[in-house]
N, C-alpha and C positions, 0 to 999 in steps of 0.2 A: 628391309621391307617388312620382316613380323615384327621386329618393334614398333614401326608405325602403325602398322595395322592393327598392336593388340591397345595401343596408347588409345589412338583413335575410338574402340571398341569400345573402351572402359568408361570414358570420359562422355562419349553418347551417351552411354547407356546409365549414366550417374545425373545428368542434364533432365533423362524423361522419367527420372525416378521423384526427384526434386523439384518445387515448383518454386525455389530461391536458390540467388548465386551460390557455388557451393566452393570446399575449398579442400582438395586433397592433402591431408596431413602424413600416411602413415603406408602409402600404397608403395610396394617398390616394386620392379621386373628383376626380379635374379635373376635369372638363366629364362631369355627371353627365346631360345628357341626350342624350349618344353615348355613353355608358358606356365612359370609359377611364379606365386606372389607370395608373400609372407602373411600369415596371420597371427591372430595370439594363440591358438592353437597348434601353430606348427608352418605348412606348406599348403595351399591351395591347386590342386591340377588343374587350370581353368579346363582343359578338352574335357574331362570329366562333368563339367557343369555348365557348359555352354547351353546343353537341350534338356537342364534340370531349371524347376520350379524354383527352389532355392537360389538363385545366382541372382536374382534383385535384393534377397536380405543378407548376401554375401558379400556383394559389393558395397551396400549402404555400411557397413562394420570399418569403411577407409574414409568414409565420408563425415566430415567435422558439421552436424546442424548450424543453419546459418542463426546468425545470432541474434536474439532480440535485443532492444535499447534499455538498459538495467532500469526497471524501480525507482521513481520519486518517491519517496516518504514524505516529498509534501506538495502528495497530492491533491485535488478535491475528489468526493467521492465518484463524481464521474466520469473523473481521468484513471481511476482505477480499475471500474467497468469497464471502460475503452482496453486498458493495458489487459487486463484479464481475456475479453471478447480476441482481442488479436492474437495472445498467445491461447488460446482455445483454435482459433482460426491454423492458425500455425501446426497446431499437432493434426491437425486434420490432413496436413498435408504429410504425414510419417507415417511408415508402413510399421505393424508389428507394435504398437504403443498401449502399454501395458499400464497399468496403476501405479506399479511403480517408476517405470520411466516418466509418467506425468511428473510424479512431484520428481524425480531427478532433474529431469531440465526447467521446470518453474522453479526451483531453488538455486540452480547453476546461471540461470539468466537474468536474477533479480538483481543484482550486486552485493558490496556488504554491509549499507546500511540495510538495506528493505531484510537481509537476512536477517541481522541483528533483530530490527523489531519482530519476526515475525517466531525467532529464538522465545523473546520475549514473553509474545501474545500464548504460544503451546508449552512452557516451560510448566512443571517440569520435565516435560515429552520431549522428546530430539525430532524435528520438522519431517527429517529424512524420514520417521518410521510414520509418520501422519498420511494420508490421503490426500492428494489433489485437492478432490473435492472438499475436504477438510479444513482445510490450509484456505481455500480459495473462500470461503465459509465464514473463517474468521477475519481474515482481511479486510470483507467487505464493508462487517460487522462492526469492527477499529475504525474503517474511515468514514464509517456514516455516522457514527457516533461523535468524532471528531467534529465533523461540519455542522452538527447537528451543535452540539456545546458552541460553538461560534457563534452559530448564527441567534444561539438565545445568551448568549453573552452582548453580543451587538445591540440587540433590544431591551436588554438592563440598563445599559452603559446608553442609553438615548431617554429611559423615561425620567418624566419633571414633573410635578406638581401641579395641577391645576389650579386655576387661582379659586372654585368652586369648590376643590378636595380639601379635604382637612388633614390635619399631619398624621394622623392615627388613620386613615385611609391609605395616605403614600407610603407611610412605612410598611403596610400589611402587603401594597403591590408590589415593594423592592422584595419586602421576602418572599412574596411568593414567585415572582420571577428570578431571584435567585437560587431558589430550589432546582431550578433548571437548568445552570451556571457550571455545575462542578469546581465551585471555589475552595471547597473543604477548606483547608484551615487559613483561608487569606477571604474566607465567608463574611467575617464581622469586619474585615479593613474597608473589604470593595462594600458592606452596607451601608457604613459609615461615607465614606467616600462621595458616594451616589444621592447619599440623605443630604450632604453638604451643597454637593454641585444643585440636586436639583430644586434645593425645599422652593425656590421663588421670592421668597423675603429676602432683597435686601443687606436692610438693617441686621435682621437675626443669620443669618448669611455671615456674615463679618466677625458677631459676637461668637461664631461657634469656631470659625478659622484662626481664632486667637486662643480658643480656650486649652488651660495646660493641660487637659483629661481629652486624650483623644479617642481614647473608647467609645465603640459603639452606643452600651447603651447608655453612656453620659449624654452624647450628642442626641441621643434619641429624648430624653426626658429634658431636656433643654427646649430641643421643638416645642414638646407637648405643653411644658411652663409656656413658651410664650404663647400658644394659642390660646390656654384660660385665661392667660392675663390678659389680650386684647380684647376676648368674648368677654 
């Protein structure tokens, strides 16, 4: 009869502590009729702390935080906002959650890649001694930049020539929309590349897909010859 009753007691009282399924890892009844339990301290007298304040942040110490869905690293930057907003949500449901505990389980819940990048993003710093707010700071920072470079590489990788533009206008628009690209040293292949696909001639079209100099600014003064020579 008192192990049911202290089972029953425990398992309540962990249900309206938690507002997610929860999962006893570490609790045991030794000697179930002086009701103690093991801690990492030693023995817990429950009768002693039944009608103390403390016995919700002594019971939560058995209790495993229910787990969040780890970290995509490839996410968009608004799937990262959501993942952040829910686990923000999430600590809100934890009693006793400290600055440090924040980044302990935003690091323990990420998995190992999202760790690894975010290793990355603070190095030389080790995450664990960074801030929540810190960590959450940077992340956001990585992925909007991220979708940000996409979304102006997509629009390089779309413009062409008007038949009205002249070649020394289309090249000034690839670079300056590659400016925006983050191609660093693959800058002069994708110029090249883009001057080919889009220039709109044809004929000169064909004459630069064959030539043995595939350098940028070969292909680039090749355009420009043949515009004087048509003008």
């Amino acid at each position: 009869m008192i192990d049911t009753l202290f089972i029953i007691l425990l398992f309540s009282y962990s249900v309206c502590c938690t507002y997610t399924p929860i999962r006893i890892h570490t609790c045991y009844l030794l000697r179930c009729t002086e009701f103690w339990i093991s801690s990492s301290s030693g023995y817990i007298d429950i009768r002693a702390e039944l009608n103390s304040h403390t016995l919700a942040s002594r019971l939560e110490q058995f209790i495993m935080p229910a787990e969040m869905d780890p970290f995509d690293v490839n996410s968009t930057a608004r799937d990262v906002e959501d993942y952040l907003e829910r686990f923000d949500i999430w600590c809100l449901t934890k009693s006793d959650m400290d600055d440090k505990k924040l980044t302990k389980y935003f690091l323990h819940f990420l998995g190992k890649e999202a760790y690894t990048l975010i290793k990355n993003l603070v190095y030389p710093e080790s995450p664990i001694d960074i801030s929540y707010n810190e960590l959450k700071k940077k992340v956001l920072q990585h992925f909007k930049l991220i979708n940000f470079v996409a979304a102006e590489r997509a629009r390089f990788n779309m413009l062409t020539r008007s038949h009205s533009q002249s070649v020394g206008d289309f090249v000034l628009q690839l670079q300056t929309q590659a400016a925006k690209c983050d191609y660093r040293a693959q800058l002069e292949d994708q110029l090249r590349d883009r001057l080919i696909a889009g220039i709109q001639l044809p004929d000169l079209q064909q004459k630069l897909l064959l030539c043995p100099d595939q350098k940028f600014q070969t292909i680039r003064k090749m355009c420009e010859q043949y515009e004087d020579v048509k003008h």
